[in-house]
N, C-alpha and C positions, 0 to 999 in steps of 0.2 A: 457788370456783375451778373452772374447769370443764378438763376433758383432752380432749385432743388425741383425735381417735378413732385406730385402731390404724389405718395405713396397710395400703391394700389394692391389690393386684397384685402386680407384682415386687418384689424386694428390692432399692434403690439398689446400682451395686458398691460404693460405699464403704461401705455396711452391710458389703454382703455379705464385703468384703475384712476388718474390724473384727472380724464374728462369727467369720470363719473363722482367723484368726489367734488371737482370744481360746481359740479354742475347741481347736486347736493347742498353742498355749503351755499348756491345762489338762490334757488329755490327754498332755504330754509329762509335765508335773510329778506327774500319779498315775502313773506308772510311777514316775518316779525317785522317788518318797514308798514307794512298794511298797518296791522295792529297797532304803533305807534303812532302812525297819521291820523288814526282815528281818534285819537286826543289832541288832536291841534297843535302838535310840535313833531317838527319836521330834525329827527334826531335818527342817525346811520345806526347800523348795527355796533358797529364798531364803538360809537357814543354811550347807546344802551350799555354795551359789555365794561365799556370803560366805570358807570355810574354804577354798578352790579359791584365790580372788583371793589370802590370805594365803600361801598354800603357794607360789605362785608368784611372790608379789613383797614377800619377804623385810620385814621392816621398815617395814611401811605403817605411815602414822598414822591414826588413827581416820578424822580428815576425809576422809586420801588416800582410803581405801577408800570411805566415803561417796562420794566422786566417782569413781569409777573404777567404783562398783556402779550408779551412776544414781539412788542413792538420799537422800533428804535425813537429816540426822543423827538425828532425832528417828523416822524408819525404822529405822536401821544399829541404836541402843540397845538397843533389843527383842532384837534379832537375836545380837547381840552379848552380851550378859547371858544369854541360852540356851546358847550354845554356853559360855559361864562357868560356867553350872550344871552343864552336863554333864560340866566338867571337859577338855572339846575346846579351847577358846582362852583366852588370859588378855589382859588387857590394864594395860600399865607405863608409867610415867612416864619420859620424856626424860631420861637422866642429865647430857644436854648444855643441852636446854630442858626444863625443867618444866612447859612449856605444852603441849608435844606430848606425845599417850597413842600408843606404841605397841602395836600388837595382834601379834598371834606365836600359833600353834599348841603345844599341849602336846606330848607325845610321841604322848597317846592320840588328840590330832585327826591327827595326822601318822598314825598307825594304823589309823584308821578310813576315813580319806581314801586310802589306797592300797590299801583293800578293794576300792575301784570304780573301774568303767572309766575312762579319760580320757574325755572327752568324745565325743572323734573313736569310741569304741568304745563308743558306747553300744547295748546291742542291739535297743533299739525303733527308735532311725533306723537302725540296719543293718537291721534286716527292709523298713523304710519305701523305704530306697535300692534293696536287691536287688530289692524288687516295682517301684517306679517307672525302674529303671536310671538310669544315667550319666548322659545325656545330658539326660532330662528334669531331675533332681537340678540338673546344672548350669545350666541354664534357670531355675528355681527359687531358684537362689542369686542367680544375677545378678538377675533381679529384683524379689528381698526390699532385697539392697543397692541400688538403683538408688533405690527406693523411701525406704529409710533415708536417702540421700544426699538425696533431696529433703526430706526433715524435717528433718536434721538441723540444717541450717543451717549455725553454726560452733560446733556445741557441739563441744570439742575430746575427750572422747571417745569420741561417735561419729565421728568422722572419725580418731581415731587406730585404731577396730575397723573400720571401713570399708578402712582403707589395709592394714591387717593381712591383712584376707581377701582383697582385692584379689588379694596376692602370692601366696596360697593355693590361693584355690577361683574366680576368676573368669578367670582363665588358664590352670591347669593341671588336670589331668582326677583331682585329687586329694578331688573331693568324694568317691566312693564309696570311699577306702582303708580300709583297715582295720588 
């Protein structure tokens, strides 16, 4: 089998766009990995995000969060069984259906989870925002969504986080709040 030689000049922007997003999203998540390791539980971003989506919307079932995290089931299990070990989430059977598992945080994920900032206060995008200011930030947001909006298609939800931030951060000068 023979390869492709390494392309040589510019970087295509859709590379460019790909690496530098990827590369974004990894740099955000060794900070938030830092910050977690500093309380003595060794929990992925993905884990965090997983006990965030439970904290806030009460009574999911396994699947719901699979879809609401973006991720497929056979992803969520992993994720889900860690946060079990640790003793952060549990997950119970439907008293109503036995078909549905619900997931629910223990008291010590609900404890560990209000160690850290909301989201909105995270202090790496706060440095990120105050160096880049307001204006370009909002630049930036509309962008990223505008961008999201053309991928998305009708997956229902990104288009229900699209409409969310919409009333948020693409109208109102609320991206730098703190």
């Amino acid at each position: 089998m023979t390869r492709r030689p390494h392309p040589e000049g510019p970087i295509p922007q859709s590379a460019q766009i790909r690496i530098l997003t990827t590369l974004l999203n990894k740099l955000m998540d060794r900070e938030i990995e830092q910050r977690i390791a500093e309380h003595g539980v060794p929990l992925s971003v993905a884990q965090m995000g997983a006990m965030r989506a439970i904290y806030y919307n009460p009574s999911l079932t396994q699947s719901e969060l699979s879809r609401r995290m973006l991720l497929s089931p056979a992803t969520l299990v992993p994720i889900l069984d860690a946060l079990e070990k640790h003793g952060l989430a549990r997950r119970d059977r439907d008293e109503n259906d036995r078909r549905r598992t619900l997931v629910s945080l223990t008291d010590a994920g609900v404890e560990l989870l209000n160690a850290f900032p909301a989201l909105h206060q995270d202090p790496a995008m706060q440095r990120v925002i105050e160096a880049m200011g307001p204006a370009k930030i909002q630049q930036l947001v509309g962008l990223l969504a505008e961008m999201v909006g053309h991928l998305a298609g009708d997956d229902p939800v990104a288009q229900h986080m699209l409409a969310r931030l919409h009333g948020h951060t693409l109208h109102g000068d609320r991206c730098g709040e703190k």
